[in-house]
mmCIF file as Biopython writes it, N, C-alpha, C and O atoms, coordinates in Angstrom:
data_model
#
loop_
_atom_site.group_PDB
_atom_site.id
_atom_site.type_symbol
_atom_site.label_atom_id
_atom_site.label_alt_id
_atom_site.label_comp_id
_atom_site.label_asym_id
_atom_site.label_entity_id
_atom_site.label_seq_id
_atom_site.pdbx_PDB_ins_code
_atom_site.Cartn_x
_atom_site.Cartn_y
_atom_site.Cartn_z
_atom_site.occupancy
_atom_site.B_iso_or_equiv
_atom_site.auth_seq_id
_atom_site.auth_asym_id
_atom_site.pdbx_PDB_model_num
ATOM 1   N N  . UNK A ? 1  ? -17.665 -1.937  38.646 1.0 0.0 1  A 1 
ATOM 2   C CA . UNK A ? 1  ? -16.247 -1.659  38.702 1.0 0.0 1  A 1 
ATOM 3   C C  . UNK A ? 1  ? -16.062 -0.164  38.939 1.0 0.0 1  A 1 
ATOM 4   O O  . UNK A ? 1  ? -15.363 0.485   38.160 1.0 0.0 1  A 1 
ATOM 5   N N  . UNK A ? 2  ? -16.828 0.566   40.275 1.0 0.0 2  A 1 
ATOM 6   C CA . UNK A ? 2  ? -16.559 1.790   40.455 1.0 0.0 2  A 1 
ATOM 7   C C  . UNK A ? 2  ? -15.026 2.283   40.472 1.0 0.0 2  A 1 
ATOM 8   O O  . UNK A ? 2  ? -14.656 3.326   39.932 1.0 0.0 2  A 1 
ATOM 9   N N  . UNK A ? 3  ? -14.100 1.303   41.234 1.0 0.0 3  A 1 
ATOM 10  C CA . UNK A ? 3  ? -12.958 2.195   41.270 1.0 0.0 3  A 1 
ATOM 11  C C  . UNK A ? 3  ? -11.909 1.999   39.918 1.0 0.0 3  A 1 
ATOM 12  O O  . UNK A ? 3  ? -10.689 2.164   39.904 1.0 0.0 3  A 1 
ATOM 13  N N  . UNK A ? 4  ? -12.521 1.721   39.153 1.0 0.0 4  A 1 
ATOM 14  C CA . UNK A ? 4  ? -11.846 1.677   37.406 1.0 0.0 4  A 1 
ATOM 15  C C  . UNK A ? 4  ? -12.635 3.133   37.015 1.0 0.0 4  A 1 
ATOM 16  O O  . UNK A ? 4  ? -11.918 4.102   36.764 1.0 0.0 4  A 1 
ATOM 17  N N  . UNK A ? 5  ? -13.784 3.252   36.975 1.0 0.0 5  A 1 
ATOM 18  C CA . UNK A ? 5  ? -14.376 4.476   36.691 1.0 0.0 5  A 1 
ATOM 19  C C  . UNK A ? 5  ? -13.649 5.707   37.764 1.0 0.0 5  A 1 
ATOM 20  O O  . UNK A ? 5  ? -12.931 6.549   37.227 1.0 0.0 5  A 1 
ATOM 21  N N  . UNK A ? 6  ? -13.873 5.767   39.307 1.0 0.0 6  A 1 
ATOM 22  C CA . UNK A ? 6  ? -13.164 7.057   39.551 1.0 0.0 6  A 1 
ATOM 23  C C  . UNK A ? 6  ? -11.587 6.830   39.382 1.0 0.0 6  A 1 
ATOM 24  O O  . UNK A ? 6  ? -10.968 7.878   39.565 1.0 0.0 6  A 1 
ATOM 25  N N  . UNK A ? 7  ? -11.009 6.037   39.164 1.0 0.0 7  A 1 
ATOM 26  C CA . UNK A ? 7  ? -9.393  6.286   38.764 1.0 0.0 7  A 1 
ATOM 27  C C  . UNK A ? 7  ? -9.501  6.907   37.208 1.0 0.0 7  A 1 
ATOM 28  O O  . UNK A ? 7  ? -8.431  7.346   36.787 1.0 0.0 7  A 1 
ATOM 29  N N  . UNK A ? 8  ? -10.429 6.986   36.471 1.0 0.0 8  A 1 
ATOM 30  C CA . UNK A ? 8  ? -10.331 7.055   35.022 1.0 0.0 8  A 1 
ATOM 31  C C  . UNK A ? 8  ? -10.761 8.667   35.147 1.0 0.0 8  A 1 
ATOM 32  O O  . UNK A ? 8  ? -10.065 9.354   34.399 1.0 0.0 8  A 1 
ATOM 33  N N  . UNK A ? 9  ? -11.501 9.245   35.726 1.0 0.0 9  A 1 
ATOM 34  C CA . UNK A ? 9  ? -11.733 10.215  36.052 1.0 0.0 9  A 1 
ATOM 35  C C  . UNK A ? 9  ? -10.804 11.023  36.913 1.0 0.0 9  A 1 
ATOM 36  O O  . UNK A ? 9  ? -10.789 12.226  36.651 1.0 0.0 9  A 1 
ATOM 37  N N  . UNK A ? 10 ? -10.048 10.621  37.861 1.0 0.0 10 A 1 
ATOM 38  C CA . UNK A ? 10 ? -9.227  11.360  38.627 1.0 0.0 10 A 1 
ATOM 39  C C  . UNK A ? 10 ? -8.040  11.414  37.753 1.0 0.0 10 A 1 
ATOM 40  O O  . UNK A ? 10 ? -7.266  12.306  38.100 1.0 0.0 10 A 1 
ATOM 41  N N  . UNK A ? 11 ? -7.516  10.483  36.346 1.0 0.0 11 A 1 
ATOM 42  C CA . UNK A ? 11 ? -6.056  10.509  36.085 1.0 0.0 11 A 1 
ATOM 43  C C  . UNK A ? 11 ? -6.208  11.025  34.802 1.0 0.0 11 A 1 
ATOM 44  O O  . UNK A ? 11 ? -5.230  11.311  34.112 1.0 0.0 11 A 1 
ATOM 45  N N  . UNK A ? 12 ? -7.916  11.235  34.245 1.0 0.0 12 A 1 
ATOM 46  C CA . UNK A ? 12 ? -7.917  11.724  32.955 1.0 0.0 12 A 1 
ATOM 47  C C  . UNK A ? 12 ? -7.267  10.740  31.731 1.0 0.0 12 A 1 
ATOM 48  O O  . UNK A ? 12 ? -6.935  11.343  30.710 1.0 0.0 12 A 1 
ATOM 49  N N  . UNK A ? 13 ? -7.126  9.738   31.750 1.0 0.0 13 A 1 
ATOM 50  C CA . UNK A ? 13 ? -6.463  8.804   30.943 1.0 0.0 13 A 1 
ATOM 51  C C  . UNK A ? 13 ? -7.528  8.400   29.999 1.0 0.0 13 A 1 
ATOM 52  O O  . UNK A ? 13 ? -8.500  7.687   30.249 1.0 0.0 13 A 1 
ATOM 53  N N  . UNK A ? 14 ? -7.192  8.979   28.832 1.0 0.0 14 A 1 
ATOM 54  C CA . UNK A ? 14 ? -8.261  8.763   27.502 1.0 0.0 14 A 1 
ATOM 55  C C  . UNK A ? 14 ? -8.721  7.863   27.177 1.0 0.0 14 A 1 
ATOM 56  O O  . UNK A ? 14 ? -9.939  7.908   27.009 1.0 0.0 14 A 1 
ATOM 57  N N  . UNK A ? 15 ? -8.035  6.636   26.930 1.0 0.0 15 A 1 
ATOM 58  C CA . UNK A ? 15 ? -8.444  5.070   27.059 1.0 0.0 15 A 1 
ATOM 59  C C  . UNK A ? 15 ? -9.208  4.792   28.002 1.0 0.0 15 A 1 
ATOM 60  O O  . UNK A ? 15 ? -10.265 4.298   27.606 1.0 0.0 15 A 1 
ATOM 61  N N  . UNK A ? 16 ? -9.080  4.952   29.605 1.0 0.0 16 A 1 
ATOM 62  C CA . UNK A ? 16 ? -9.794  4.263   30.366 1.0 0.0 16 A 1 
ATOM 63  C C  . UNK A ? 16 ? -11.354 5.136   30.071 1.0 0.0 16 A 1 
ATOM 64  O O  . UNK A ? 16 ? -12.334 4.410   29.904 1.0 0.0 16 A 1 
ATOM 65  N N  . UNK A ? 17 ? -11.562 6.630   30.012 1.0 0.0 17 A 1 
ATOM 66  C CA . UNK A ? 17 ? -12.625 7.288   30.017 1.0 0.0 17 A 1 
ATOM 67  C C  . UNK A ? 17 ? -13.339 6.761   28.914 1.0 0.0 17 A 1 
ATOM 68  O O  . UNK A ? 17 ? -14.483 6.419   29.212 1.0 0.0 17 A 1 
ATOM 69  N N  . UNK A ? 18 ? -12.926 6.541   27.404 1.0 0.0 18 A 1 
ATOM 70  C CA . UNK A ? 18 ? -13.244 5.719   26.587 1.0 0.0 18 A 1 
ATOM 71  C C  . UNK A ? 18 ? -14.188 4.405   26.929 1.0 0.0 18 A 1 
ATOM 72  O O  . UNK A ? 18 ? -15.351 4.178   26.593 1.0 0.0 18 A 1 
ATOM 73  N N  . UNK A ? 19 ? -13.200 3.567   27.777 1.0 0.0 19 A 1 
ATOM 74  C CA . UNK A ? 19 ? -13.625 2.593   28.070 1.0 0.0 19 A 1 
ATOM 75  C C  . UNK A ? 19 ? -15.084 2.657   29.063 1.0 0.0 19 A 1 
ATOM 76  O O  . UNK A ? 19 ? -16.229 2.443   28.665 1.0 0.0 19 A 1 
ATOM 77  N N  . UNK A ? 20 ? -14.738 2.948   30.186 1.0 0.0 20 A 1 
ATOM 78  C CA . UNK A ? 20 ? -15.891 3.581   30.888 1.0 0.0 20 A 1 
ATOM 79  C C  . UNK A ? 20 ? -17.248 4.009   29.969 1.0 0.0 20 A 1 
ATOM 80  O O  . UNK A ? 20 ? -18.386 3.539   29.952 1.0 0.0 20 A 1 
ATOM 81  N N  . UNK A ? 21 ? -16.702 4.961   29.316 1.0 0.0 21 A 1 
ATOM 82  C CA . UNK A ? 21 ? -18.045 5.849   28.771 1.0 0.0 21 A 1 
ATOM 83  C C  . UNK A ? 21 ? -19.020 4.218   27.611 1.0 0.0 21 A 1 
ATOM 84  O O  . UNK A ? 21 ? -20.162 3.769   27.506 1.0 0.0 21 A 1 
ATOM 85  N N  . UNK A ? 22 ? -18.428 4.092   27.357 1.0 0.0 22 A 1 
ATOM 86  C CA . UNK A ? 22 ? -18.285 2.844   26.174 1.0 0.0 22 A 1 
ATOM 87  C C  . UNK A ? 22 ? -18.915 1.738   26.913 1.0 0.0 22 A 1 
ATOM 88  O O  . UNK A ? 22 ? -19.469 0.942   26.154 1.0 0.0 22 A 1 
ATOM 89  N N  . UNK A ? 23 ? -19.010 1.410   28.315 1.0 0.0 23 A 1 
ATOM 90  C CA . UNK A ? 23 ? -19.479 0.202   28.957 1.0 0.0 23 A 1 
ATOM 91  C C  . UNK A ? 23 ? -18.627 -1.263  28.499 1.0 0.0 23 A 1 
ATOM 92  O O  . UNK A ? 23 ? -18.961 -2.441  28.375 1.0 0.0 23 A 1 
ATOM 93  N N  . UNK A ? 24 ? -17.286 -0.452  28.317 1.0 0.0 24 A 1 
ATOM 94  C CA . UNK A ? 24 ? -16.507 -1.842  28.088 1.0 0.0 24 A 1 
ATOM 95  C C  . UNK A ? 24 ? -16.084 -2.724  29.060 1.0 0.0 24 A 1 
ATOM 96  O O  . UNK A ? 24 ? -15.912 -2.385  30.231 1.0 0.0 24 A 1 
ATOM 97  N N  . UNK A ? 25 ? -15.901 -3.878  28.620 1.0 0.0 25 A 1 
ATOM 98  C CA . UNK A ? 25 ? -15.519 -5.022  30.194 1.0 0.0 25 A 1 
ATOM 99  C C  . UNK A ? 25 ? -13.659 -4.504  30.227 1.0 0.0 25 A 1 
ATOM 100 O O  . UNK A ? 25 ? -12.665 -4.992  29.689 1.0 0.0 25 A 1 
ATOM 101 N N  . UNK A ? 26 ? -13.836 -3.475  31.007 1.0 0.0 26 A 1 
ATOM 102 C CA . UNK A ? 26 ? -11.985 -3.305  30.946 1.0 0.0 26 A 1 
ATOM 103 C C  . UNK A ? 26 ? -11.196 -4.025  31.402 1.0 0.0 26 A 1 
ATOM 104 O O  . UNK A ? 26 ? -10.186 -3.344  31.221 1.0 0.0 26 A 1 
ATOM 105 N N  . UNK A ? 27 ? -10.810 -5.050  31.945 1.0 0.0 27 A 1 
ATOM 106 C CA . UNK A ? 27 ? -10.132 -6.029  31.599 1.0 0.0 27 A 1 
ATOM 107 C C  . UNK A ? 27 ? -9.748  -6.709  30.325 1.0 0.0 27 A 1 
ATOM 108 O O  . UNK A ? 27 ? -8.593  -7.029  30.046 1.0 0.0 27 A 1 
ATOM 109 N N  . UNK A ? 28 ? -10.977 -6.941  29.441 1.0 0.0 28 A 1 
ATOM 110 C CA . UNK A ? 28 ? -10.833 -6.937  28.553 1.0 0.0 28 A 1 
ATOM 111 C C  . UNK A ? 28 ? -10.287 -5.756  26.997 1.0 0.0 28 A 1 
ATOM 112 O O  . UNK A ? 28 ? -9.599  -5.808  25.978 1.0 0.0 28 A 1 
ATOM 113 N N  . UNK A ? 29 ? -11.051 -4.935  27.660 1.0 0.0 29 A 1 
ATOM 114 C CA . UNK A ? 29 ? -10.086 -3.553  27.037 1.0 0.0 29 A 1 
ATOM 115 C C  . UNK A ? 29 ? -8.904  -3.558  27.284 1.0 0.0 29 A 1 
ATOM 116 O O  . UNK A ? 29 ? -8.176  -3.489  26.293 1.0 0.0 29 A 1 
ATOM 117 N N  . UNK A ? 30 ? -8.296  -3.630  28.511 1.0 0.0 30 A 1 
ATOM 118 C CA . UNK A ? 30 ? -6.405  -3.684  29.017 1.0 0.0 30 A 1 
ATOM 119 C C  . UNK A ? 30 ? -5.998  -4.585  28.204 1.0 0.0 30 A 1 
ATOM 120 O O  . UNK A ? 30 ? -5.385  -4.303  27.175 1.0 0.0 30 A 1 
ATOM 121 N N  . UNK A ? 31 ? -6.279  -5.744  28.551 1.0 0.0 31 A 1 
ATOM 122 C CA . UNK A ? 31 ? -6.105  -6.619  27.745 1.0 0.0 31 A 1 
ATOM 123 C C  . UNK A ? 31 ? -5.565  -6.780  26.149 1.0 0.0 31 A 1 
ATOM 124 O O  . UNK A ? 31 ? -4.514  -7.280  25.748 1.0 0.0 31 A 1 
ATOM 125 N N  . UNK A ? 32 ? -6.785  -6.109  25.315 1.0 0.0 32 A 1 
ATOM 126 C CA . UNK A ? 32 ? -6.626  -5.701  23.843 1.0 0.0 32 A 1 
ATOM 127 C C  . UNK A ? 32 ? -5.737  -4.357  23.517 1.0 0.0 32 A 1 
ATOM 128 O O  . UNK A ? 32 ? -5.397  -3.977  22.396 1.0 0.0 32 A 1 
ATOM 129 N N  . UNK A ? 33 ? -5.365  -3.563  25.132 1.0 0.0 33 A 1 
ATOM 130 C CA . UNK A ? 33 ? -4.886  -2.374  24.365 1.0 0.0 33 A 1 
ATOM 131 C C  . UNK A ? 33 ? -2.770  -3.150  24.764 1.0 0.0 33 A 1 
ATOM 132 O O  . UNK A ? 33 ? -1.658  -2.766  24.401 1.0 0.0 33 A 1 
ATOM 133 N N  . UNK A ? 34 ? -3.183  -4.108  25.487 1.0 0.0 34 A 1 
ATOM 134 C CA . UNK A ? 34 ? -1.643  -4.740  25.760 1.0 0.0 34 A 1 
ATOM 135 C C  . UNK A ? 34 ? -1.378  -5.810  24.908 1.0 0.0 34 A 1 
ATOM 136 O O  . UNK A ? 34 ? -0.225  -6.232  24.996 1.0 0.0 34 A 1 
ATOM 137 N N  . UNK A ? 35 ? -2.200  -6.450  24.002 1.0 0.0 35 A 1 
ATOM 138 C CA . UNK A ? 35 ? -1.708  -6.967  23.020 1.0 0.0 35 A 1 
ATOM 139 C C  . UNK A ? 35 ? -1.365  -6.270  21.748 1.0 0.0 35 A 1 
ATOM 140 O O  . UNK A ? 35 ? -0.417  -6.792  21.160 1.0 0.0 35 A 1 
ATOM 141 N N  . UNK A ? 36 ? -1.871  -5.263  21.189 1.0 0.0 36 A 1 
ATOM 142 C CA . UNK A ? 36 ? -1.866  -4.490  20.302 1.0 0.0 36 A 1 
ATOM 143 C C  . UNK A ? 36 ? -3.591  -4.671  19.380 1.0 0.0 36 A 1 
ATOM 144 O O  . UNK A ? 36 ? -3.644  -4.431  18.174 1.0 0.0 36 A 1 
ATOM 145 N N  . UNK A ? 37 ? -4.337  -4.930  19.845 1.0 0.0 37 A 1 
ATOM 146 C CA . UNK A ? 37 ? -5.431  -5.672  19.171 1.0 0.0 37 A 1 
ATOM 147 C C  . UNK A ? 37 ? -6.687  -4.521  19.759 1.0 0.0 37 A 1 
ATOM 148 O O  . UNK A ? 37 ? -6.913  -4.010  20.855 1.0 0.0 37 A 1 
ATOM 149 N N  . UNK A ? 38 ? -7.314  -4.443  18.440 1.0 0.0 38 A 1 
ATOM 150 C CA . UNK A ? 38 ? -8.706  -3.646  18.548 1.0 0.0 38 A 1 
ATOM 151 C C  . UNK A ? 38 ? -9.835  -4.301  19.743 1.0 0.0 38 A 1 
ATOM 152 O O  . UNK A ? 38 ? -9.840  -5.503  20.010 1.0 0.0 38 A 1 
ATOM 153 N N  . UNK A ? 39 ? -10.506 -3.587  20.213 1.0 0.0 39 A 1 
ATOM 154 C CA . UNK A ? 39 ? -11.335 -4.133  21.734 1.0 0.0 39 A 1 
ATOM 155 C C  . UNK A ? 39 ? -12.141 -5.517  20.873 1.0 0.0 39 A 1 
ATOM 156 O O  . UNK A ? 39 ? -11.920 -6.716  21.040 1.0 0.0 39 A 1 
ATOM 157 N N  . UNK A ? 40 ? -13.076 -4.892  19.973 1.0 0.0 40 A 1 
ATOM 158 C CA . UNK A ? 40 ? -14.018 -5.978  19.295 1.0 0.0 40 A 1 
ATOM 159 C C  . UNK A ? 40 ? -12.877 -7.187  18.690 1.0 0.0 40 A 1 
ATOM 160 O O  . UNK A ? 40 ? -13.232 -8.351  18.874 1.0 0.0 40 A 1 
ATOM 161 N N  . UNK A ? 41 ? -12.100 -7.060  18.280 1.0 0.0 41 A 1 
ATOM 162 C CA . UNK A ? 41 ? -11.613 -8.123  17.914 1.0 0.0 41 A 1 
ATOM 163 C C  . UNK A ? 41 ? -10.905 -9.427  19.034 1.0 0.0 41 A 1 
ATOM 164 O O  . UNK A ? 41 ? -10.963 -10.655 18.967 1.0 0.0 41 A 1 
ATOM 165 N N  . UNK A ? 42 ? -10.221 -8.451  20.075 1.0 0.0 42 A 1 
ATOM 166 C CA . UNK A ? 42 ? -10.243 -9.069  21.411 1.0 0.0 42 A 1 
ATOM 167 C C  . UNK A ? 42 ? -11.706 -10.105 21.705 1.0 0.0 42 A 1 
ATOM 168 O O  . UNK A ? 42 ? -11.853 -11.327 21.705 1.0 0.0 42 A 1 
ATOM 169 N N  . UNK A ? 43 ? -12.522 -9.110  21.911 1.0 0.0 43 A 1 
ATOM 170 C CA . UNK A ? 43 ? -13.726 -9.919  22.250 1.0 0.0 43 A 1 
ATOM 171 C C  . UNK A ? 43 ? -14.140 -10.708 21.123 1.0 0.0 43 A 1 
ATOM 172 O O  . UNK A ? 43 ? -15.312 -10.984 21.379 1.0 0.0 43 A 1 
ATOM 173 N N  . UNK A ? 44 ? -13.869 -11.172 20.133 1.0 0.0 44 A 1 
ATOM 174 C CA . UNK A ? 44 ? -14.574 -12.263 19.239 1.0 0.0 44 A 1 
ATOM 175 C C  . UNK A ? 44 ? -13.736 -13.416 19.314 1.0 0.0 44 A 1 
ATOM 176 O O  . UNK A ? 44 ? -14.042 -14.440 18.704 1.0 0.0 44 A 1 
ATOM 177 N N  . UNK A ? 45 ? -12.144 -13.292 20.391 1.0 0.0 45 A 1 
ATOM 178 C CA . UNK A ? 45 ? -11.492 -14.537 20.154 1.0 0.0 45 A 1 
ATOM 179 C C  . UNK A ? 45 ? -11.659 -14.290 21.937 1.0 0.0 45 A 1 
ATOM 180 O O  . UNK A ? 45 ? -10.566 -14.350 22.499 1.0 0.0 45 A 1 
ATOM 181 N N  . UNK A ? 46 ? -12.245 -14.160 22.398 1.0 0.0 46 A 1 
ATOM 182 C CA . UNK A ? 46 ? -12.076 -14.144 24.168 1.0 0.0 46 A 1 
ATOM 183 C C  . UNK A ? 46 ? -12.109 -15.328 24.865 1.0 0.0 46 A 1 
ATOM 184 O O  . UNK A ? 46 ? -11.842 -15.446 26.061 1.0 0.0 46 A 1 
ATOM 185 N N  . UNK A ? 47 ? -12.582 -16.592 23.778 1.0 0.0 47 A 1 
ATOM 186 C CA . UNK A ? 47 ? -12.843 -17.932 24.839 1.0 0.0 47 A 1 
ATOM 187 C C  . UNK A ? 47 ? -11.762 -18.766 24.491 1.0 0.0 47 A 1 
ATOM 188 O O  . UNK A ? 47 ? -11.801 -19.959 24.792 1.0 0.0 47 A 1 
ATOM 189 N N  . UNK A ? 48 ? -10.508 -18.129 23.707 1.0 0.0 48 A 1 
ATOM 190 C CA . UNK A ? 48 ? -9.400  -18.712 22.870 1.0 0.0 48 A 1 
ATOM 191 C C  . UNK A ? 48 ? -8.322  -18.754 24.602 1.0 0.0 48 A 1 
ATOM 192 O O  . UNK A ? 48 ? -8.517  -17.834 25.396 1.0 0.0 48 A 1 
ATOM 193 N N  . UNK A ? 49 ? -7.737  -19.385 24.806 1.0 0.0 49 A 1 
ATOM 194 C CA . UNK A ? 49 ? -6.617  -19.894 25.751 1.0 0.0 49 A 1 
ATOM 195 C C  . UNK A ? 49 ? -5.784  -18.735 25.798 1.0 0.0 49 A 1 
ATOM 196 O O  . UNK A ? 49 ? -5.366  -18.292 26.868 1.0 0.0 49 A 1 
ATOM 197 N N  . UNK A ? 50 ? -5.556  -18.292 24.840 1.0 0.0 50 A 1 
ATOM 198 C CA . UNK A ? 50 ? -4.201  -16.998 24.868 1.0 0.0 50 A 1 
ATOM 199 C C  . UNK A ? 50 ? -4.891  -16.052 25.373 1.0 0.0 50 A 1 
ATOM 200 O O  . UNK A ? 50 ? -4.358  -15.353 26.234 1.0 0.0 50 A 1 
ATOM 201 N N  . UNK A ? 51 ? -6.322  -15.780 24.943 1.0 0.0 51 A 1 
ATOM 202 C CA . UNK A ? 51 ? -6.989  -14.433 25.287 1.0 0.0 51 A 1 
ATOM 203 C C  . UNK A ? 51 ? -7.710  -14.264 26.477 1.0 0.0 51 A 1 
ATOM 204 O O  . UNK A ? 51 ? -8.199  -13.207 26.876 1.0 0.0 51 A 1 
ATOM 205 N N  . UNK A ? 52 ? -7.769  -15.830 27.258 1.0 0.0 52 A 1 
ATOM 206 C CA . UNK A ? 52 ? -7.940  -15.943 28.817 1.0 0.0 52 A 1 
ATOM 207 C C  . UNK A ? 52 ? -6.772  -15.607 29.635 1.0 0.0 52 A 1 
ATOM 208 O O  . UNK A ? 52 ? -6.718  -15.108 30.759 1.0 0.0 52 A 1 
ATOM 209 N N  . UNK A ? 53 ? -5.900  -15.965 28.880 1.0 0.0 53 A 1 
ATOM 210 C CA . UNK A ? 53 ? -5.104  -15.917 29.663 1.0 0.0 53 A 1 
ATOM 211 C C  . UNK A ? 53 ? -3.863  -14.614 29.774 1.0 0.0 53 A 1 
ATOM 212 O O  . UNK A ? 53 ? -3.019  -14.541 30.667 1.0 0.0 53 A 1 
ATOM 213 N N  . UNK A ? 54 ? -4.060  -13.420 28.348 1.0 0.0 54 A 1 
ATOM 214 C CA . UNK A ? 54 ? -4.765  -12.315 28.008 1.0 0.0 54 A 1 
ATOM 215 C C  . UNK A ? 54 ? -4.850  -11.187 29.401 1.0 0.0 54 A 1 
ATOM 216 O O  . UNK A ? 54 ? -4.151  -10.402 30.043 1.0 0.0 54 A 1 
ATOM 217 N N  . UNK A ? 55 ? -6.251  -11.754 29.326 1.0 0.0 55 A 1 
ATOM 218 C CA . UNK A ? 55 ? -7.489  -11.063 30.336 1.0 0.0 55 A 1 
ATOM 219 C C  . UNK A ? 55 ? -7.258  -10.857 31.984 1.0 0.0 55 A 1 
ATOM 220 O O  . UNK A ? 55 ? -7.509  -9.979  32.810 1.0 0.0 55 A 1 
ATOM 221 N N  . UNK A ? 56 ? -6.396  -12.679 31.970 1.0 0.0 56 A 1 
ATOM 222 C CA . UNK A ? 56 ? -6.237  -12.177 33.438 1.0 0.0 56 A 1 
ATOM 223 C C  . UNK A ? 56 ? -4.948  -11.246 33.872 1.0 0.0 56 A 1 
ATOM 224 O O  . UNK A ? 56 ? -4.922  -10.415 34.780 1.0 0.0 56 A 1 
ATOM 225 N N  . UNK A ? 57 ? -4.051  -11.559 33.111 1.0 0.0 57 A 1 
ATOM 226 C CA . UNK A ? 57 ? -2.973  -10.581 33.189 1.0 0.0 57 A 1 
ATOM 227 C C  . UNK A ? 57 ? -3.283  -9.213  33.202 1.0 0.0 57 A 1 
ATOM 228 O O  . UNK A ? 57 ? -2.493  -8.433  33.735 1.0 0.0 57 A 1 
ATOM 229 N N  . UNK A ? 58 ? -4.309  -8.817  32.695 1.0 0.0 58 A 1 
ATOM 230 C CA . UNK A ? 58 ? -4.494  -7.655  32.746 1.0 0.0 58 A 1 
ATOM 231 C C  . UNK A ? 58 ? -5.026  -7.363  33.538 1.0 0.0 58 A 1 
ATOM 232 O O  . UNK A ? 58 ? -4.859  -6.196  33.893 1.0 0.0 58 A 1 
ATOM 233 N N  . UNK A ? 59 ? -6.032  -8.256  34.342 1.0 0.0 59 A 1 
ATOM 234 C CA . UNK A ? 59 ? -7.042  -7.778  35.428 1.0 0.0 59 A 1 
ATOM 235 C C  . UNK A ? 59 ? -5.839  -7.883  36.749 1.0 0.0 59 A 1 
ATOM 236 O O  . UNK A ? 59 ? -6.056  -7.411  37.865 1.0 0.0 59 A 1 
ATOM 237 N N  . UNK A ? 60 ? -4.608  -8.566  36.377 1.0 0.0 60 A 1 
ATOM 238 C CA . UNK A ? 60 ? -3.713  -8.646  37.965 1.0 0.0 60 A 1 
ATOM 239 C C  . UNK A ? 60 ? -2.888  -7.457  38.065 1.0 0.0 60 A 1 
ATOM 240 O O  . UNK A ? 60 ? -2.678  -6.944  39.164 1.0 0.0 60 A 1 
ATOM 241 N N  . UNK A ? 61 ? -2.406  -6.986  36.992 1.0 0.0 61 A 1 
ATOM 242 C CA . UNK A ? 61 ? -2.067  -5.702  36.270 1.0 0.0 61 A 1 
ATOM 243 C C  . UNK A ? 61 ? -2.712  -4.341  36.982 1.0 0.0 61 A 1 
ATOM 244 O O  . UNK A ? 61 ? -2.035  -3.531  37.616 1.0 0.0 61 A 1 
ATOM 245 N N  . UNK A ? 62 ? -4.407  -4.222  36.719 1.0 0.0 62 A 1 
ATOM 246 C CA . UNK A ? 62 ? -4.760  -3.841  36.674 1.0 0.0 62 A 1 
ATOM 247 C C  . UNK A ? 62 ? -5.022  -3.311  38.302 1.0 0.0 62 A 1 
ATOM 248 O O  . UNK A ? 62 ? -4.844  -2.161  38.705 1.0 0.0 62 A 1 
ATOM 249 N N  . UNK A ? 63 ? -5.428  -4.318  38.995 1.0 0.0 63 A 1 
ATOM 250 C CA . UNK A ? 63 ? -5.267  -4.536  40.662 1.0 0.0 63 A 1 
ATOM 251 C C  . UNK A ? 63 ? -4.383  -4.338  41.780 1.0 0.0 63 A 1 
ATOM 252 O O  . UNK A ? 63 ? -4.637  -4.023  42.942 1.0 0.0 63 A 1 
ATOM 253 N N  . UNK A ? 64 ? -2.902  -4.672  40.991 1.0 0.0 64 A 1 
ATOM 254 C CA . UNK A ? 64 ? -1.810  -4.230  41.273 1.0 0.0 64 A 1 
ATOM 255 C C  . UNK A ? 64 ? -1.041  -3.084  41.275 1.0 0.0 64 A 1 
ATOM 256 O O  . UNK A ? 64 ? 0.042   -2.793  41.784 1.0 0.0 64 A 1 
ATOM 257 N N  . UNK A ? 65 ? -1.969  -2.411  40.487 1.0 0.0 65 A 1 
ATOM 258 C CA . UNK A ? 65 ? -1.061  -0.998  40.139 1.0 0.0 65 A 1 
ATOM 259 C C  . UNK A ? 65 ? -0.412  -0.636  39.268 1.0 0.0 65 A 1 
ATOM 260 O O  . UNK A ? 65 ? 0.239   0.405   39.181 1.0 0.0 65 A 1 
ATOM 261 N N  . UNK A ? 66 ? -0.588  -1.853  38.206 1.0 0.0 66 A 1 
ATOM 262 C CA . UNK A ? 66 ? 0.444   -1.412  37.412 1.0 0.0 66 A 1 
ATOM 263 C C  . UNK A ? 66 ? -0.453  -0.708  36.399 1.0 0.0 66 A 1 
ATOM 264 O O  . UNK A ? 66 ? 0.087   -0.924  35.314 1.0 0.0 66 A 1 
ATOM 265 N N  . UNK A ? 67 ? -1.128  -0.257  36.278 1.0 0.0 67 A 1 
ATOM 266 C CA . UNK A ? 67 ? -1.809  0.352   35.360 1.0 0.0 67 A 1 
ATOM 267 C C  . UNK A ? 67 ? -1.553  1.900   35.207 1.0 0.0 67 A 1 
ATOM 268 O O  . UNK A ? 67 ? -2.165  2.545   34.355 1.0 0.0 67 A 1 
#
């Protein structure tokens, strides 16, 4: 996911560099930071219906620009 890493670097955005540095699945990070929910805890309910469905919102989010 290079262009999640140089956007995180070009916009300086603490979360994403976090994420990056961290080897997090950021989708799943977006994800947990748009529900209000800690990353690990995200990921221990990730195969739950809400948190698929979660994930992709964030990855269309994420693709789209709205980030």
């Amino acid at each position: 996911m290079c262009e999640v890493k140089i956007l995180a670097a070009l916009s300086g955005d603490e979360n994403m560099i976090h994420a990056c540095e961290n080897g997090y699945d950021f989708h799943s990070f977006s994800a947990s930071l748009m529900m209000g929910m800690e990353y690990e805890d995200f990921l221990a309910r990730k195969g739950e219906p809400d948190m698929k469905r979660a994930r992709q919102n964030a990855k269309a989010t994420t693709f789209n620009g709205g980030f």
